[in-house]
Each structure stands twice: as structure tokens, then as C-alpha cells.
N, C-alpha and C positions, 0 to 999 in steps of 0.2 A: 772270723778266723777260717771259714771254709775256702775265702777266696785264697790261701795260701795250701799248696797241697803238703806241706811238712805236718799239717796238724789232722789230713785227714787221711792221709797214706800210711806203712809201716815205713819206716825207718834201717835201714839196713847197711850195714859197715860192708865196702869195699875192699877187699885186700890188698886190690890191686893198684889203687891206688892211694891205699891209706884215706881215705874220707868216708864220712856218711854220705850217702845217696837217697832220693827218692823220685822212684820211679815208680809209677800207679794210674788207671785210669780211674778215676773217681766216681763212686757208686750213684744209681740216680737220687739218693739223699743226696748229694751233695752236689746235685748238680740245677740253677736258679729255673723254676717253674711258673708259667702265668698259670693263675687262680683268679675264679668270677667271685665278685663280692655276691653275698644273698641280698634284695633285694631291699631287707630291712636294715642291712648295714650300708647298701647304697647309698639311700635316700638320707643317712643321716652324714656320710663323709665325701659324697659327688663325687666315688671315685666308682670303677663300674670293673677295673682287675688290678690283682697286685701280684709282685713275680715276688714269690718265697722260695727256700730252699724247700724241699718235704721234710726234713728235718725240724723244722721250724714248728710245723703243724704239731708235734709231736711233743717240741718241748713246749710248748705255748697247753696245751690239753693236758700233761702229765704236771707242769705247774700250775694250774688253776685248782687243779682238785685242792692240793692240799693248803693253798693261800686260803678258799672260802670254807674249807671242811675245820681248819685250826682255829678257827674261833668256839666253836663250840666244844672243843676240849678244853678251853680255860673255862666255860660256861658250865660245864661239868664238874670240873677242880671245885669249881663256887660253889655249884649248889653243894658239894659231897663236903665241904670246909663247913657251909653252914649248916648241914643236917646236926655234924658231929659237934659243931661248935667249936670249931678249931680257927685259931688265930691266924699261923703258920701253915703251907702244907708242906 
């Protein structure tokens, strides 16, 4: 979606000519970056750069946490289910 600038600009009504407009230069989040692989992700995919948004970086690290971290909250429901002896929680 970044390669469209409607989704990454504000959006602003014309008067003059009655329409939406966008017009914006787009911030360096959004704008495609080469990145070096580390050397341990090299060796395992033969690729050696890849061009991301920065953007990218950001949602890829703010969803990791909680995809590996959400399993031991149901791990926790369990054991607190079993302390009490409860069927249901």
C-alpha cells in the first residue's frame, strides 16, 4: 500500500475544484531502502541485501513480540485453571 501515496499522505478537499487531492512528499519510512542481510541469515537464504521500507522493520519487530510472547498467556490461564480446579476459565 505504500507504493500508492493516497494511503500514505493526508488527504485534503479542494474547493476549488471540488475533489480530494494528494499532494505530499513521503516521509523516509516510506520511502524503499537496501538493507545487508547478517551473515547468519545470509548463509541460510544466498541472498546478501533486501530493499524494505523502514517501515517494514518496525512492523515485522512490534509483531514478533506479541505472536512469541501470546503463548504463554494461555500457558498461564492453564496452569491458574489447574491450581483452582476450574473446568471453564
Amino acid at each position: 500500500m505504500s507504493g500508492w501515496r493516497y494511503f500514505i499522505c493526508p488527504v485534503e478537499f479542494n474547493n476549488d475544484s471540488n475533489r480530494f487531492q494528494v499532494d505530499c512528499e513521503p516521509s523516509e519510512l516510506f520511502q524503499l531502502q537496501d538493507y545487508a542481510l547478517p551473515s547468519v541469515l545470509e548463509s541460510f537464504t544466498g541472498w546478501t541485501m533486501v530493499r524494505l521500507y523502514p517501515f517494514q522493520i518496525h512492523s515485522i519487530a512490534l509483531s514478533s513480540f506479541p505472536s512469541i510472547m501470546g503463548p504463554f498467556g494461555g500457558f498461564f490461564a492453564s496452569g491458574f485453571k489447574r491450581a483452582f480446579k476450574i473446568r471453564d476459565f
